[in-house]
MIKEFI-46090 format. One record per residue (C-alpha): x, y, z; residue in three letters. Coordinates in steps of 0.1 Angstrom, whole numbers, plus 5000, padded with zeros to 4 digits. Layout:
! residues N
XYZAla...
//
This chain:
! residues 351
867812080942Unk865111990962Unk863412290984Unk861212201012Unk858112381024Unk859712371061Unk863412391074Unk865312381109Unk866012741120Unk867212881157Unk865013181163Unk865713481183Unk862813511205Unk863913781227Unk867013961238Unk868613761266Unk870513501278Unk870713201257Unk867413071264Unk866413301237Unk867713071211Unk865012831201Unk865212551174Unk862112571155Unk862712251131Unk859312351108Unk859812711101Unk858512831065Unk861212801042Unk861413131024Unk860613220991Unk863113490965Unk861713850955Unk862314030930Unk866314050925Unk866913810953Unk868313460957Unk867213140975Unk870412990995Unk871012671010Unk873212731039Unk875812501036Unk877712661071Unk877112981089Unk879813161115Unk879413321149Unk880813651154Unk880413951178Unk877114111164Unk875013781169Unk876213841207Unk875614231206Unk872314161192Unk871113861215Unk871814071246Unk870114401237Unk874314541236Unk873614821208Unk870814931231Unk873115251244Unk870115321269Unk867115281252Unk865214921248Unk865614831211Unk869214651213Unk869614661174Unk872814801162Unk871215051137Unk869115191167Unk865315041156Unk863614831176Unk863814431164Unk860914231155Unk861013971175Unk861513651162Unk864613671144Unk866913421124Unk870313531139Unk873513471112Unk875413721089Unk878613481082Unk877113231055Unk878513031028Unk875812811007Unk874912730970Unk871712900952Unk869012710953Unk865812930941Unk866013270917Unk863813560921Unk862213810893Unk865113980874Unk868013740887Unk869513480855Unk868813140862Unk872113060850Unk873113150888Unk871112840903Unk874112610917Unk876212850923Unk878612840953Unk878413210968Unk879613431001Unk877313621016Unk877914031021Unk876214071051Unk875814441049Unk872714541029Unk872414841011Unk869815040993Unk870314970954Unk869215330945Unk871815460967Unk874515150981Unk876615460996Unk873915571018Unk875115441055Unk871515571066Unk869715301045Unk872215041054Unk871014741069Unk872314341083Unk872014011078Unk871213831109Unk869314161125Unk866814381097Unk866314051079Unk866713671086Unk870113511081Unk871713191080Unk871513011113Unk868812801094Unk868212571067Unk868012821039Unk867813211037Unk867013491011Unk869513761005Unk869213990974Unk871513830945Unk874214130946Unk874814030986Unk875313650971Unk879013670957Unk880213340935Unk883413230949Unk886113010935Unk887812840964Unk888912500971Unk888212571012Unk885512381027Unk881812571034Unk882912581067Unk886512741057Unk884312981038Unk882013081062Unk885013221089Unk885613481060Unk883113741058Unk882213971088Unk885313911107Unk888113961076Unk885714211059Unk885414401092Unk889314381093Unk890014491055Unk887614771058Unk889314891090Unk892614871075Unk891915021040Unk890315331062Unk893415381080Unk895515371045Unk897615121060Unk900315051031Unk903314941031Unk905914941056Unk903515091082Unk904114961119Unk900314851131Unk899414751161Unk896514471162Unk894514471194Unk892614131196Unk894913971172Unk893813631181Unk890013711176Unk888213681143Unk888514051134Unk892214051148Unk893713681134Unk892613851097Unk893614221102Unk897414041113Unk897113851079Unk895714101054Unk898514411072Unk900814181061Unk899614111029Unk899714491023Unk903414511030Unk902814641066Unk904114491101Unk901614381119Unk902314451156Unk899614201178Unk898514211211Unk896813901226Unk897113661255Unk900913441261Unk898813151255Unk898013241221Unk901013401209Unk903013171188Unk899313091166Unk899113461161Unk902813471146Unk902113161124Unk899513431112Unk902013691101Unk902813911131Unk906614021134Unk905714071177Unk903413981199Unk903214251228Unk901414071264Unk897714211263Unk898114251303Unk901514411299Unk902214841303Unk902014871264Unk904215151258Unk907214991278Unk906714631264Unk906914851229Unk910314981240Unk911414661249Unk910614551212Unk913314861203Unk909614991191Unk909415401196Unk906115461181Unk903315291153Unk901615401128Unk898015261127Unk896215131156Unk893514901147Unk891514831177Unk888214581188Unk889114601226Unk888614941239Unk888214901277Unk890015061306Unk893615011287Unk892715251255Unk894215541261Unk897515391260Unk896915311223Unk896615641211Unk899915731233Unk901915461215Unk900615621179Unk903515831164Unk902716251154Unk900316221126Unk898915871131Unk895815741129Unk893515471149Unk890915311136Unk888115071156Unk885314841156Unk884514721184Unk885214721222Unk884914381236Unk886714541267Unk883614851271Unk882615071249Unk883315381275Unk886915521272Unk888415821287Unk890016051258Unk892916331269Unk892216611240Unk895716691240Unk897016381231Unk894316371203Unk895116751191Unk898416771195Unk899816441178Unk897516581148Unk895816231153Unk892916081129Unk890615871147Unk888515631127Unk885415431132Unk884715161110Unk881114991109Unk879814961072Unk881514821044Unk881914961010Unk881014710981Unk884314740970Unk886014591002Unk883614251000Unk884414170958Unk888514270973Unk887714051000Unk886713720979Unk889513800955Unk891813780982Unk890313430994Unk890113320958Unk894113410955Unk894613230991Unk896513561005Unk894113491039Unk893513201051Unk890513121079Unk891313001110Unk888912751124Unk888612711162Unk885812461166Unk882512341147Unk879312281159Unk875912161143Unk872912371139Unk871012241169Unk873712321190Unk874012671184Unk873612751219Unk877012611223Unk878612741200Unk877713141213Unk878413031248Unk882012901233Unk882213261215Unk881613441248Unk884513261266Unk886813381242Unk889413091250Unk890013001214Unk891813161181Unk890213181151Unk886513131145Unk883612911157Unk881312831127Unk878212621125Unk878412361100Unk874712351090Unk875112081061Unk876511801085Unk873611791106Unk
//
């Protein structure tokens, strides 16, 4: 494979509107360390965090706007959802890798210590990622997959379904469990539907009319009106009570999730596309016994579970539009209108 000495890559320049996004089509092509891989990024994803991040969202008052709370240096190469083939090997990684069709784990981790949230960092945000030509990840991030999906297939897998497995598998969802799925036609919430029922759960989903019938393609047994009273469209569904809540919304309507949790249930989240600012009742908490679960960083383990379940096609991706690299702008300003189900993924190698 053929590596040039410069490559297309959309740089971060600031936090902002989408202005900030700037096609730079002679930016250095990186070189591999020690223990990390050279990738050419066959198709890359869009997802919440590249939003959070452009905006200065993770911010929470002070003027960094990175999600781990230290300031960005600015420019940046935006980008954690990649699927590509290895192109270059660093020091210590076997060569017999080069050619190899990999998924990227975008969380990165300190090798001396990979259960260490402190020392945890992201693709896309503490290092460059893959809206871009090529990208370096270290070679445990670069996971070989066996799949006959398309890059861009690929590429709609790894932040949103890992983000959903992870929230799930906290939550101990198993088997005939009733969970309730806010988002459900998102990225996070199309794969949470699909991997609760995988785990012989029922997958309760609450999203738009419009989007209703895709989300029960996916696997839901119900789809509950996102604008509707939640506990009385419940009862309507002859439903009493759930399980798990698995939320990304948040908003003015949470506290009617934890009232629809049965005694002993638990609610798990990562995200709040809604507003991050909910008002909690302690009793409802305390006396429910409730567990209340936040779910940022993945474990190893759920990413190699993750690419096993892609590999033995339990989850499939859900594609909601492609776009080329030099459009990228359109692409986020798509994501942000959040009229679509599934994902919205860059398909670099077409351009």
């Amino acid at each position: 494979m053929t590596i040039p000495p410069t490559m297309r890559a959309v740089l971060l320049t600031k936090h902002g509107d989408l202005d900030a996004l700037v096609l730079d089509e002679a930016w250095p092509t990186p070189e591999p360390g020690a223990e990390e891989v050279l990738l050419r990024v066959d198709a890359c994803a869009i997802n919440n965090t590249d939003i959070n991040t452009r905006v200065g969202w993770y911010a929470q008052g002070d003027d960094n706007g990175a999600w781990g709370g230290e300031p960005l240096v600015f420019p940046i190469i935006q980008g954690a959802d990649v699927c590509g083939v290895i192109a270059a090997v660093g020091e210590g990684v076997a060569h017999e890798r080069l050619g190899e069709r990999v998924l990227v784990d975008p969380w990165l981790r300190d090798a001396a210590a990979p259960d260490d949230l402190e020392r945890a960092g992201y693709v896309g945000s503490e290092v460059n990622g893959g809206y871009a030509d090529f990208m370096v990840v270290p070679a445990r991030n670069a996971h070989g997959v066996a799949s006959q999906l398309s890059p861009v297939q690929l590429a709609a897998f790894p932040t949103a379904a890992g983000t959903a497995l992870d929230m799930l598998r906290r939550a101990a969802v198993g088997p005939g469990d009733r969970v309730l799925i806010t988002g459900a036609s998102g990225g996070v919430g199309s794969y949470a539907v699909q991997i609760a029922k995988a785990l012989g759960a029922v997958p309760i989903a609450v999203c738009a009319p419009a989007k209703a019938e895709l989300v029960r393609e996916l696997g839901a047994a119900v789809t509950v009106d996102r604008g509707a009273a939640l506990a009385p469209a419940l009862a309507a569904l002859a439903i009493d009570a759930v399980d798990v809540v698995a939320d990304v919304v948040g908003g003015d309507g949470w506290a009617a999730l934890l009232e629809v949790l049965r005694r002993g249930g638990r609610y798990v989240v990562s995200g709040a596309i809604a507003g991050p600012l909910v008002e909690l009742d302690l009793r409802t908490l305390y006396l429910n016994d409730l567990t209340l679960l936040g779910a940022t960083i993945t474990p190893p383990a759920i990413f190699a579970e993750l690419v096993t379940m892609i590999e033995a096609g339990a989850i499939r991706p859900v594609i909601a539009a492609t776009f080329t690299l030099d459009d990228v702008r359109g692409a986020q300003e798509l994501f942000v209108a959040k009229g679509f189900v599934g994902k919205i993924v860059l398909d670099v190698a077409r351009d």
